[in-house]
Every structure is written in C-alpha cells, then in structure tokens.
TIDREN-650262 format. One line per 5 residues: their letters; for each residue x, y, z of N, C-alpha, C. Coordinates in steps of 0.2 Angstrom, whole numbers, plus 5000, padded with zeros to 4 digits. Layout:
A = X:Y:Z:X:Y:Z:X:Y:Z  ...
This chain:
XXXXX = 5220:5215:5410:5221:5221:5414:5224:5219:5421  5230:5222:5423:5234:5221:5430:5229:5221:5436  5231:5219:5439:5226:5219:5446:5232:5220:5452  5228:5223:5458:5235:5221:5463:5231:5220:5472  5234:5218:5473:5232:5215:5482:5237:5216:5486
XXXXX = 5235:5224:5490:5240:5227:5497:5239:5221:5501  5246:5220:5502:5245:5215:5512:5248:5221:5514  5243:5226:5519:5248:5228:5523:5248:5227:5531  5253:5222:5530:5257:5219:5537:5264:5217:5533  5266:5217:5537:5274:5213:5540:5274:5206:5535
XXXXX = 5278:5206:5531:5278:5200:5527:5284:5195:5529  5287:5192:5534:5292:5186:5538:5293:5185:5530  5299:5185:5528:5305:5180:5523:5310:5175:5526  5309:5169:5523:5312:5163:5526:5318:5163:5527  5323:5171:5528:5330:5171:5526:5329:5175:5532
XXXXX = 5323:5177:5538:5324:5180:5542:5324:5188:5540  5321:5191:5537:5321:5198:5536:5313:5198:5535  5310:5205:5534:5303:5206:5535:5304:5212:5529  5298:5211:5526:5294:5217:5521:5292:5219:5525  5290:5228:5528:5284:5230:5531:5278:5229:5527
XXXXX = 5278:5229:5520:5272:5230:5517:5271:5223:5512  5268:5221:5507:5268:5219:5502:5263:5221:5498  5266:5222:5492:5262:5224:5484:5260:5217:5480  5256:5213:5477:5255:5210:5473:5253:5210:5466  5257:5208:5461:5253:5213:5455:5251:5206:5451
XXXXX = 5245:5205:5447:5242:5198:5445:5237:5200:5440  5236:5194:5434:5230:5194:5429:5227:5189:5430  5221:5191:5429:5214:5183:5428:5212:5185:5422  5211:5178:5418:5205:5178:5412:5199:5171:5414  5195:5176:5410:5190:5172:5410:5186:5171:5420
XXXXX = 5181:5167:5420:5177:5168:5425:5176:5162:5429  5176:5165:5436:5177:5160:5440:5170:5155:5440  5169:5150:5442:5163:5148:5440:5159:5146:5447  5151:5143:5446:5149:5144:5452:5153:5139:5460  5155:5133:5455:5158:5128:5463:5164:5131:5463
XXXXX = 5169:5136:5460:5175:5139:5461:5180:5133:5459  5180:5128:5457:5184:5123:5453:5185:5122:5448  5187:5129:5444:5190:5128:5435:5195:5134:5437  5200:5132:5442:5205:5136:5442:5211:5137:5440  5216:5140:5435:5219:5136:5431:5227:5141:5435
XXXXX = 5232:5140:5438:5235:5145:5442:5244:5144:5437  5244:5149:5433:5251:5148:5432:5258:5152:5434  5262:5148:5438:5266:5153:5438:5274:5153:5433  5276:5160:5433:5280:5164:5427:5287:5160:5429  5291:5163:5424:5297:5161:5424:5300:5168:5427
XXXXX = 5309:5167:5424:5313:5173:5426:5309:5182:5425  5310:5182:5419:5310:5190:5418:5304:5191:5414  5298:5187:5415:5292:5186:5413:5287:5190:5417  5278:5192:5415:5277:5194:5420:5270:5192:5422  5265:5191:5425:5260:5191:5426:5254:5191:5421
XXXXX = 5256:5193:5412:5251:5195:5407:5253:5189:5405  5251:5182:5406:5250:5176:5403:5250:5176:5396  5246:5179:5395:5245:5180:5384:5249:5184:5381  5253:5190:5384:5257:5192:5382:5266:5190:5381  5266:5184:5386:5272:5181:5387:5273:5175:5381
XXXXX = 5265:5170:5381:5266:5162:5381:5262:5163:5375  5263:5163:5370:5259:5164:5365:5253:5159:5360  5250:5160:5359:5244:5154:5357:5242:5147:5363  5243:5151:5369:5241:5149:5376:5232:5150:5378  5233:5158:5378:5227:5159:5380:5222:5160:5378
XXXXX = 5220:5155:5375:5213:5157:5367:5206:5151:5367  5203:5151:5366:5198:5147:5366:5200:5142:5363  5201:5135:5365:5202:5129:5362:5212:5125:5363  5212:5131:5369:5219:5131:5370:5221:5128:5378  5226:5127:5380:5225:5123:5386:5224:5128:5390
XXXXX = 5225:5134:5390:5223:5138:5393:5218:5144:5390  5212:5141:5393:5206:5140:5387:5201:5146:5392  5201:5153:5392:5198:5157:5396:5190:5158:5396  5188:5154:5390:5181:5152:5392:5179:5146:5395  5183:5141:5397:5183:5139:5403:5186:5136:5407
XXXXX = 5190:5141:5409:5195:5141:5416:5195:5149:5419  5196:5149:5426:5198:5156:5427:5207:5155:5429  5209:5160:5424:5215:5158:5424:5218:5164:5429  5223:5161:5433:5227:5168:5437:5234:5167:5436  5237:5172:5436:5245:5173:5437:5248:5178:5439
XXXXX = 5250:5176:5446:5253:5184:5449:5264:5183:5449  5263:5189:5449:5270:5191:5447:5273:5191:5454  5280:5188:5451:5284:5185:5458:5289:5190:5460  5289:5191:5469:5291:5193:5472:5298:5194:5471  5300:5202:5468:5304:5205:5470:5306:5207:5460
XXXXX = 5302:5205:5456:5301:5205:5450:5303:5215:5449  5300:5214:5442:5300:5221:5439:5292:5224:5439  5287:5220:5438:5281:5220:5434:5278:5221:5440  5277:5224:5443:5271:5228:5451:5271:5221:5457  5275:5218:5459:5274:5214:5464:5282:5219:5469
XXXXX = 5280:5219:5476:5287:5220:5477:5293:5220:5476  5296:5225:5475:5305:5223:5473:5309:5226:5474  5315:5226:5470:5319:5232:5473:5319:5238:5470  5315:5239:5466:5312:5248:5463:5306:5250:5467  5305:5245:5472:5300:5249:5473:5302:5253:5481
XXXXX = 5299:5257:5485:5299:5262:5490:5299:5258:5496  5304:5256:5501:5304:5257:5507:5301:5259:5512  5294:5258:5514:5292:5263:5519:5296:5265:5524  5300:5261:5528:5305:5265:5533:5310:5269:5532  5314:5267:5526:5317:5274:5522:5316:5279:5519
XXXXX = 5309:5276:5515:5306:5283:5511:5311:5284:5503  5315:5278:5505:5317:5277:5498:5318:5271:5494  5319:5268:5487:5318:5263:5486:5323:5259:5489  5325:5252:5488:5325:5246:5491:5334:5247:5486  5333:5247:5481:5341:5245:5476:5342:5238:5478
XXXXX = 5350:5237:5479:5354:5232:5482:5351:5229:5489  5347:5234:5490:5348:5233:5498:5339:5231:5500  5337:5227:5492:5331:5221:5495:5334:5216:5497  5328:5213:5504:5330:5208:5507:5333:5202:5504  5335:5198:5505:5335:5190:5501:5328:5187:5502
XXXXX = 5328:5183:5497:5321:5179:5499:5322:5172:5497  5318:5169:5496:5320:5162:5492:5312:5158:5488  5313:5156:5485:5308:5151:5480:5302:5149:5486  5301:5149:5494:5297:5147:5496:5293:5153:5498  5297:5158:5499:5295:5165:5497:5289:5167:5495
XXXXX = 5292:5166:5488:5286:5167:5480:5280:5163:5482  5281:5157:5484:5276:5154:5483:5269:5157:5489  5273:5156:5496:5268:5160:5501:5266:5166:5500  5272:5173:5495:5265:5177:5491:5259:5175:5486  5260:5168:5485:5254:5168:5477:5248:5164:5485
XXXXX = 5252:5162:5489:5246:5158:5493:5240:5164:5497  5245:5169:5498:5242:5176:5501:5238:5179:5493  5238:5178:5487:5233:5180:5485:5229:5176:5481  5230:5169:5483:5224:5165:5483:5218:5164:5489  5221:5164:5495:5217:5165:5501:5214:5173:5502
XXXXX = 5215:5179:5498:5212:5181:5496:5205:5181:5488  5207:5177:5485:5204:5177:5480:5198:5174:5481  5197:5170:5487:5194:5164:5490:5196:5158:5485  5200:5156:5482:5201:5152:5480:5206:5145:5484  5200:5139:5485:5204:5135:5489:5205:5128:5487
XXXXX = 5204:5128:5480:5207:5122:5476:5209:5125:5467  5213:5122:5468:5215:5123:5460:5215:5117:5457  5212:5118:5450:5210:5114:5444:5219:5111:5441  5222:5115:5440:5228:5113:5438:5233:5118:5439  5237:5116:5439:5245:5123:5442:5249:5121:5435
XXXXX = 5253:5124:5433:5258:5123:5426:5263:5129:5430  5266:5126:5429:5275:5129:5431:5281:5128:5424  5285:5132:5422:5289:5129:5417:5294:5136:5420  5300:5132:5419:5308:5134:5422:5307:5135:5430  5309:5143:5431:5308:5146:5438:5300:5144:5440
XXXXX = 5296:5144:5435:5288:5144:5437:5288:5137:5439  5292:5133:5436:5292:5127:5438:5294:5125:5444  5300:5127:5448:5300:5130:5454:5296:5130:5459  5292:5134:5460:5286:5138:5464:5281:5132:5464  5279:5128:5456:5274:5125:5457:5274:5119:5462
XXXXX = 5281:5118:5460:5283:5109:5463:5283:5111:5472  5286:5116:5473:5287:5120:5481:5280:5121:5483  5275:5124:5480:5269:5122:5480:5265:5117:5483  5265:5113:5477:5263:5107:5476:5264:5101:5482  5273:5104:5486:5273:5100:5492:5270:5104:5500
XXXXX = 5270:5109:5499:5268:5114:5504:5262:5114:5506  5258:5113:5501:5247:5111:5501:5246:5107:5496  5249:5099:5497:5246:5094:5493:5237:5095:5492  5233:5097:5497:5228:5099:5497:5224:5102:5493  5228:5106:5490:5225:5114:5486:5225:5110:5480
XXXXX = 5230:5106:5477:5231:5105:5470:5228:5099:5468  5225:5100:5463:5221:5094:5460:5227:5092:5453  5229:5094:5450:5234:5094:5444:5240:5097:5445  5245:5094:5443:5252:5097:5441:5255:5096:5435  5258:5103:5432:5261:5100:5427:5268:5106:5428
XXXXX = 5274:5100:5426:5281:5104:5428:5284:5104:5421  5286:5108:5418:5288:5109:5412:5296:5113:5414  5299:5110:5409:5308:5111:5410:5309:5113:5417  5311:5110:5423:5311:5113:5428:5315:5107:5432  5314:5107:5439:5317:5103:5444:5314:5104:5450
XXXXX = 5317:5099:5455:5313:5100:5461:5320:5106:5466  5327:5105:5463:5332:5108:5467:5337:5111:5461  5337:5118:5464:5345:5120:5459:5351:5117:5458  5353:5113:5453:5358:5111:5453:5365:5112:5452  5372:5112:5453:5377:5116:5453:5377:5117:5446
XXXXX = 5376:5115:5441:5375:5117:5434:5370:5123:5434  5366:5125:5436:5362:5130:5436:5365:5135:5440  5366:5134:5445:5369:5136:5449:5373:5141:5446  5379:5138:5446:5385:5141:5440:5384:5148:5435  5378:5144:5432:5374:5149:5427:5373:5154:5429
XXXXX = 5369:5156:5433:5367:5160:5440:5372:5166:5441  5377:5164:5445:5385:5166:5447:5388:5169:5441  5389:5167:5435:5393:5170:5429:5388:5174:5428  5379:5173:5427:5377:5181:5425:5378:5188:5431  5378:5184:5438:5380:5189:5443:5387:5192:5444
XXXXX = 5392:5188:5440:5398:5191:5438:5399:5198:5434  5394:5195:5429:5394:5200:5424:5388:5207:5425  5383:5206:5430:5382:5213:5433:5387:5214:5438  5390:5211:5444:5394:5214:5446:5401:5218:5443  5402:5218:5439:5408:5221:5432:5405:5227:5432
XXXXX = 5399:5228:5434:5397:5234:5428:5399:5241:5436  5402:5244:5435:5403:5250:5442:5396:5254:5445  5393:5252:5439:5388:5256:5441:5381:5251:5445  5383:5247:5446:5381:5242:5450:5379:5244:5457  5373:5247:5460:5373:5248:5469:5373:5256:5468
XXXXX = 5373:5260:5462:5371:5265:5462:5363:5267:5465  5362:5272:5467:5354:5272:5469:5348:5275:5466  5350:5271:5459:5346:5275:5453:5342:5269:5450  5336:5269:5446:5333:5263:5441:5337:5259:5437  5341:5264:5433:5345:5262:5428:5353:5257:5430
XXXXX = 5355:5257:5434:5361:5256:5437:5363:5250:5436  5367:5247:5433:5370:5242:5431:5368:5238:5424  5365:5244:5420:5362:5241:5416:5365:5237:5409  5373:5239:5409:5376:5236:5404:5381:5230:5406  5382:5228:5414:5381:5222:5416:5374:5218:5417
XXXXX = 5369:5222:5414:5365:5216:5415:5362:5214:5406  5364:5219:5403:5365:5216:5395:5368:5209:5394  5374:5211:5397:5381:5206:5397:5376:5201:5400  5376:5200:5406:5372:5194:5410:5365:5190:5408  5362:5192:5403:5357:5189:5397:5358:5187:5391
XXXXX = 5365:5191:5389:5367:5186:5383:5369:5179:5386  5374:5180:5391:5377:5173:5394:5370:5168:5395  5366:5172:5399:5359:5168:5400:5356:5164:5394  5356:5169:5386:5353:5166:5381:5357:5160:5380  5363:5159:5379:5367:5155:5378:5363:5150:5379
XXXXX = 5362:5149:5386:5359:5141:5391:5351:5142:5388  5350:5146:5388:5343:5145:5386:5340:5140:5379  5346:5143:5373:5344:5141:5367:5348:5135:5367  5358:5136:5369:5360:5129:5366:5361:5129:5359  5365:5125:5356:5369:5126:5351:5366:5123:5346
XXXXX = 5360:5121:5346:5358:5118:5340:5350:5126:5338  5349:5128:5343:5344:5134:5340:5349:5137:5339  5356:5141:5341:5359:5144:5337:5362:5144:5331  5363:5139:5329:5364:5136:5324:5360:5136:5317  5354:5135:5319:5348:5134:5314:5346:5142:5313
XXXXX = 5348:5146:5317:5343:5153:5318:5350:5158:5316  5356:5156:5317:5360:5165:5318:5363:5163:5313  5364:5160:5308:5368:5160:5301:5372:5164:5298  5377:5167:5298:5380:5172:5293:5375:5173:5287  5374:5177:5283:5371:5178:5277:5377:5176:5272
XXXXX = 5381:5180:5272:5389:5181:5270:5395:5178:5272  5399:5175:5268:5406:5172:5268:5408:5176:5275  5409:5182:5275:5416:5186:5278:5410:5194:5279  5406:5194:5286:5401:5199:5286:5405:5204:5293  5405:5208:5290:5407:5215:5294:5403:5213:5301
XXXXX = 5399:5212:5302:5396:5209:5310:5394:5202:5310  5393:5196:5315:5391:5191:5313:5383:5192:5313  5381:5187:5312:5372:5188:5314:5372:5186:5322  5376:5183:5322:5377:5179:5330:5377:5187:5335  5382:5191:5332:5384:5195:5339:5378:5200:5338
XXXXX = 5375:5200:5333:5371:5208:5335:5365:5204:5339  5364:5196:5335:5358:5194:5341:5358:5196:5348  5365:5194:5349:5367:5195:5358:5366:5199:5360  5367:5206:5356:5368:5213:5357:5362:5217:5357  5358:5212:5352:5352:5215:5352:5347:5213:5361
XXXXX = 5348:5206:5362:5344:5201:5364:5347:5206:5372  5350:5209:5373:5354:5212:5379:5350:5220:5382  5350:5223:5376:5348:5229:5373:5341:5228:5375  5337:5223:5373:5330:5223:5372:5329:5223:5380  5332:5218:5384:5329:5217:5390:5331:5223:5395
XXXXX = 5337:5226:5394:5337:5231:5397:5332:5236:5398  5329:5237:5390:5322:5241:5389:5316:5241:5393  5317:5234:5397:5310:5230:5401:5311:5229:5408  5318:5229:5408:5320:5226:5416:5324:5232:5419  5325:5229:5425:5331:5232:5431:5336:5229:5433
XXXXX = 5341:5229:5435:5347:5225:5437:5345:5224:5442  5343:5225:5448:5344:5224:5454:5336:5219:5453  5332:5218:5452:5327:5214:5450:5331:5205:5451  5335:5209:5444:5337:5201:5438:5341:5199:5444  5346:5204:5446:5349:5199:5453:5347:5195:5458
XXXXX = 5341:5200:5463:5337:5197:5466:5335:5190:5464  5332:5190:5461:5328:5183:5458:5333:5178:5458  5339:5179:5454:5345:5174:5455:5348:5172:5458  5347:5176:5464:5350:5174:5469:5342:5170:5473  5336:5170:5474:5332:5165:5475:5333:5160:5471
XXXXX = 5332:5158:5465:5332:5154:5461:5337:5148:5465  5344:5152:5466:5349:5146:5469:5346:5146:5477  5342:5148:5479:5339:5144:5488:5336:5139:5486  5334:5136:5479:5327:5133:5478:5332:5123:5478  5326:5122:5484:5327:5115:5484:5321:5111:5490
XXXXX = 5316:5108:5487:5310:5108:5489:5310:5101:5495  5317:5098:5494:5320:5095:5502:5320:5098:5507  5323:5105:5508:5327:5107:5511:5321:5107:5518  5325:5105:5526:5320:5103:5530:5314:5098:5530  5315:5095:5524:5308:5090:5524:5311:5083:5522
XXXXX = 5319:5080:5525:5321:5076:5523:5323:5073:5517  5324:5078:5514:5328:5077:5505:5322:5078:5500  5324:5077:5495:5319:5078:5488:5315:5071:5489  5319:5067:5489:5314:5061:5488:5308:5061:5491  5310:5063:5498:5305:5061:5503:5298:5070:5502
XXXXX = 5301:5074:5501:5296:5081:5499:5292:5080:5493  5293:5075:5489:5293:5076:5482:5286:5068:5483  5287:5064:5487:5284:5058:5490:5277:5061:5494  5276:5068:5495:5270:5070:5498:5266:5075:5491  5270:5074:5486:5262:5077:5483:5258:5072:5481
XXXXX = 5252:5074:5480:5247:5072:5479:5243:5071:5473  5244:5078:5470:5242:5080:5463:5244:5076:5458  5238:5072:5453:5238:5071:5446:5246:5076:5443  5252:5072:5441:5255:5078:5439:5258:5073:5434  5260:5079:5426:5263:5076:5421:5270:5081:5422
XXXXX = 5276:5077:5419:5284:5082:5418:5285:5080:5411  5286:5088:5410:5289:5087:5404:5296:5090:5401  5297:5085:5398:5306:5088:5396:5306:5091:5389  5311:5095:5386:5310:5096:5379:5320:5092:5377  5321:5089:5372:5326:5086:5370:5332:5090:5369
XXXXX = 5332:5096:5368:5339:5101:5366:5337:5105:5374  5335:5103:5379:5337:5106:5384:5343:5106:5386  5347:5111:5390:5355:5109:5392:5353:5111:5400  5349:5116:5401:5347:5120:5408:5345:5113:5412  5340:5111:5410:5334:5106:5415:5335:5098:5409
XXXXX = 5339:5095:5408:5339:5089:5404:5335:5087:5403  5332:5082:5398:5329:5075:5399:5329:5071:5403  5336:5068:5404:5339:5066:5410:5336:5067:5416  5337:5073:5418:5335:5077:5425:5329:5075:5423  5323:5077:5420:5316:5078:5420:5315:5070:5420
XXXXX = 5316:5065:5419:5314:5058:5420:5316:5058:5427  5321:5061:5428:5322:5060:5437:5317:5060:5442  5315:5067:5440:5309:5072:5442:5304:5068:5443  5302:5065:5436:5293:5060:5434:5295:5056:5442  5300:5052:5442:5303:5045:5444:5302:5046:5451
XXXXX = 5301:5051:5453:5301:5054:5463:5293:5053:5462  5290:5057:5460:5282:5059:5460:5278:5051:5459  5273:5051:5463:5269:5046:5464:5266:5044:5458  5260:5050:5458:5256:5048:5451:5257:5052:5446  5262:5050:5442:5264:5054:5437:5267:5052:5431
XXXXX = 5269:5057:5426:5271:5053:5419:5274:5058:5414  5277:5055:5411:5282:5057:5407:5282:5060:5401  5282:5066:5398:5280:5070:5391:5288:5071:5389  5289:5073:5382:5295:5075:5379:5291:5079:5373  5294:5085:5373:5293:5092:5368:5300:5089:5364
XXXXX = 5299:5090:5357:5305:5086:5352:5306:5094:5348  5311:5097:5352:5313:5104:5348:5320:5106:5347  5323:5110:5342:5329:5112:5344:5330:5118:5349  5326:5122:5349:5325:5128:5353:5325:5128:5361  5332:5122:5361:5332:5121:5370:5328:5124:5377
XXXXX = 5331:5125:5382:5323:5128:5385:5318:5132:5384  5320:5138:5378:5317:5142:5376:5309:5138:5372  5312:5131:5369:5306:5127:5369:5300:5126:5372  5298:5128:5378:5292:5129:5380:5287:5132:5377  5292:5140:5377:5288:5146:5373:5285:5145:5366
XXXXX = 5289:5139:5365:5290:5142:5355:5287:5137:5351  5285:5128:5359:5283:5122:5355:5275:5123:5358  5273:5127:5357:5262:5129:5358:5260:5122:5358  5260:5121:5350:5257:5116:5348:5258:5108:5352  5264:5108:5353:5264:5101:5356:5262:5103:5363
XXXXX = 5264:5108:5364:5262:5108:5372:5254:5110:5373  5249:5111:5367:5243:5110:5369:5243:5101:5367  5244:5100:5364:5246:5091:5363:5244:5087:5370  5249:5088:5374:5250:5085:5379:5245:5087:5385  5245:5097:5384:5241:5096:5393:5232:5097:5392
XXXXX = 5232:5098:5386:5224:5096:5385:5220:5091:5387  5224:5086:5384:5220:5080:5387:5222:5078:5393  5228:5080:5399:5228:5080:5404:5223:5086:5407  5224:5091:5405:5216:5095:5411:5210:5093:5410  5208:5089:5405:5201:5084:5403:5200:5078:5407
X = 5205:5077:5411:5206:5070:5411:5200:5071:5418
C-alpha cells in the first residue's frame, strides 16, 4: 500500500530554486521492531517506483534479502518521478497549474535530502542496511557520505560515485530524442511522448548490451517481415509510455548528470573516504553503463569494503533478472 508525507514548507534545491510544497510517495513491509534497528532502506532506479515487489522480483519474500518478516523495509519514490512524489505532473501552488518543463532542476543530493525528510519523520535514525543499484545507487553512496552516522550497511550494485561522460552521453542522446519530438513543452500529460518511446529504446540498448540482445531477440525466420529486434524496441517504447511522462524521464536525467559525491567535499576519493558503513559493490560482467572496471574502482575508494560480481549476459538490466545470485551475496552480508 502507497503511503505519502506532506512537507508543507519551502523545500531549498541545491540548484538554488524552491518547491513551495513537497509530496512524498513511499512503501514499508513488514514491522518496525521494538529497538528500531531492522531497517532495510532501498532506493529505486530511473523509472521504477517505490513498490519494491513490484519492480525487483523474488526480493521481497520470507527468506529473501529482503525478508519482510524481518526487516521493516521502506522505499520512497524519487523526487520529480511519476509515482506520487513531487514532479513535474504534478500542480504548482503559485500557478494553480502543473509544473510540465518548467520543474525546477534538482540534483541527486536533492533526492537524497527528500528520503532524509522522511526518515526523520518515520523516526527512523539508524539503518540496518541501504541497497542502491543504478540511479538507486546514486542516492545511496550520496547518502552514505552525507550521514555516515545513519548507516550501518551499504550495498552499491551497478552504479558509481560520479556520472561519467560515458553516461553522461547516454543521457543527452535520450534527451535528444525527446527534444525531436514537437510536442515536447506542450502543457499537457501526454506531450512528448513518441520522443520518449525513441529515448527508452536508445536507453534499452545500454541497458541490455549486445550479448542479452543476442541471446533473447533472434529472428525466428531466414528473411521475417519485421525483426524480433525491432518490434522489441517498439514494443519496450510503447510500454513505458503507458507508465510514464516525458517531462518526469527528463527531469531525472538531467539529475542523474549533477551526480558526483565529490563535488565540494574535495574529489571522490576523499568523499568516498568518510563513509563508514559495512559496504559490499557489486558489478555484473556484461555491464557496459557501470563496468566491472569502474565498480572495482568504486570497492578500491571505500574503506571497509569488498568486491561482488553477478556473472550475467543481461548487462545492467542484471540486477533485476540475477534474484538468485544476488540473494547469494547480500544475505549473508545483512547477517554478518
């Protein structure tokens, strides 16, 4: 069941613009316990949403890492999203109209100071372990240096401390491809929506990588009237539309490229040298978005930490798809 937490005050964005209001939209499973220390706090990726079991599949089950008989598990939906957290569908108070194009910018430390406003509501002032993978991994690391305090665990799954120009990149070509679309900046829900079809197939591409598409999108047929490849794309376009908003998927990607957990604290090394937390990284091997490379990087900064590898073709999209190895790994790290 969705839950939600009015802040109504003024919400300062670190880009120098102000929410008058903010909306929170969040799930918890399972019960918080008497000393408040089985807190399990996950946050989402790009166009995911706050229903943990609904997104991450054979996650949230008894005997699972995210085990809601015992943990109380929370995930709130990241600012400026689709899924009930502020954004840009949603209403203006000083206009009386929604927000479209013309939500503020925000950045990844943003997101993070909305999940802290509803953890210092929940009364929750330690967490058992945080799990972040992609964007969620983001938040977590941004976190993790902002109240080494709060976290007792970290686990970073495909992600990084700072957008790199290779992401970066990525980012820009799907913004290319909703800016194409004319209907972009209209003052309507729908608007831009077949630039943001276009902009999720390109997305899928990095996502999966040549070797999931290879395995999965086969022609059936010598010489087929449509490929399996293109209707995938067309389908994978389609769907998201159904779910999402263009002015959402841009907002976010344009956060996503602010994120760099140096910034003002002396470079990554030295930001990345104040957490605290128990923390494992884990890379998956057909990554192309977040490499293995890069994720040994990551381990190699953080003090007490250690190094995981998810063995998938299913490039980043492997967090979602590899359950089983990644109950493998973080079980017996939330035990530990």
């Amino acid at each position: 069941m969705i839950h939600y937490f009015d802040y109504n005050q003024p919400f300062e964005l670190e880009t120098g613009h102000t929410l008058p209001t903010l909306r929170i939209a969040y799930h918890t499973y399972g019960e918080l316990n008497a000393e408040r220390d089985n807190v399990v706090w996950v946050c989402h990726a790009l166009t995911a949403n706050s229903d943990v079991a609904d997104w991450w599949p054979h996650t949230v089950e008894e005997g699972r890492f995210l085990d809601p008989t015992r943990y109380f598990i929370v995930c709130a939906n990241i600012l400026g999203s689709h899924y009930g957290t502020t954004g840009p569908l949603h209403t203006n108070p000083v206009t009386g109209k929604p927000y479209y194009k013309d939500f503020p910018p925000y950045t990844i430390r943003d997101m993070v100071r909305v999940h802290q406003l509803l953890a210092n509501e929940l009364g929750i002032d330690r967490i058992h372990a945080m799990i972040g993978s992609s964007v969620g991994g983001f938040q977590a690391v941004e976190w993790a240096v902002m109240e080494p305090h709060r976290i007792k665990r970290l686990a970073l799954i495909a992600t990084d401390a700072k957008a790199s120009p290779w992401t970066i990149a990525i980012d820009e070509t799907q913004r290319m491809a909703i800016e194409a679309d004319t209907t972009f900046g209209e003052e309507r829900d729908n608007a831009g929506m077949a630039g943001l079809a276009a902009a999720r197939a390109i997305g899928l591409l990095t996502y999966r990588g040549t070797e999931g598409y290879n395995l999965t999108q086969q022609d059936r047929e010598e010489m087929p009237k449509v490929h399996r490849a293109s209707t995938y794309q067309q389908y994978q376009g389609e769907k998201l539309c159904r779910r999402y908003n263009a002015y959402s998927y841009y907002a976010i990607l344009n956060a996503f490229d602010t994120h760099s957990v140096g910034r003002g604290r002396g470079g990554v090394a030295a930001a990345l040298a104040t957490i605290s937390a128990r923390t494992i990284v884990v890379g998956i091997t057909s990554d192309i978005i977040f490499t293995p490379k890069e994720m040994r990087e990551l381990q190699s900064m953080i003090t007490d930490s250690r190094y995981f590898e998810i063995d998938s073709p299913f490039g980043h999209d492997g967090f979602l798809v590899e359950y089983e190895q990644l109950n493998n790994i973080l079980i017996p790290f939330m035990n530990e």
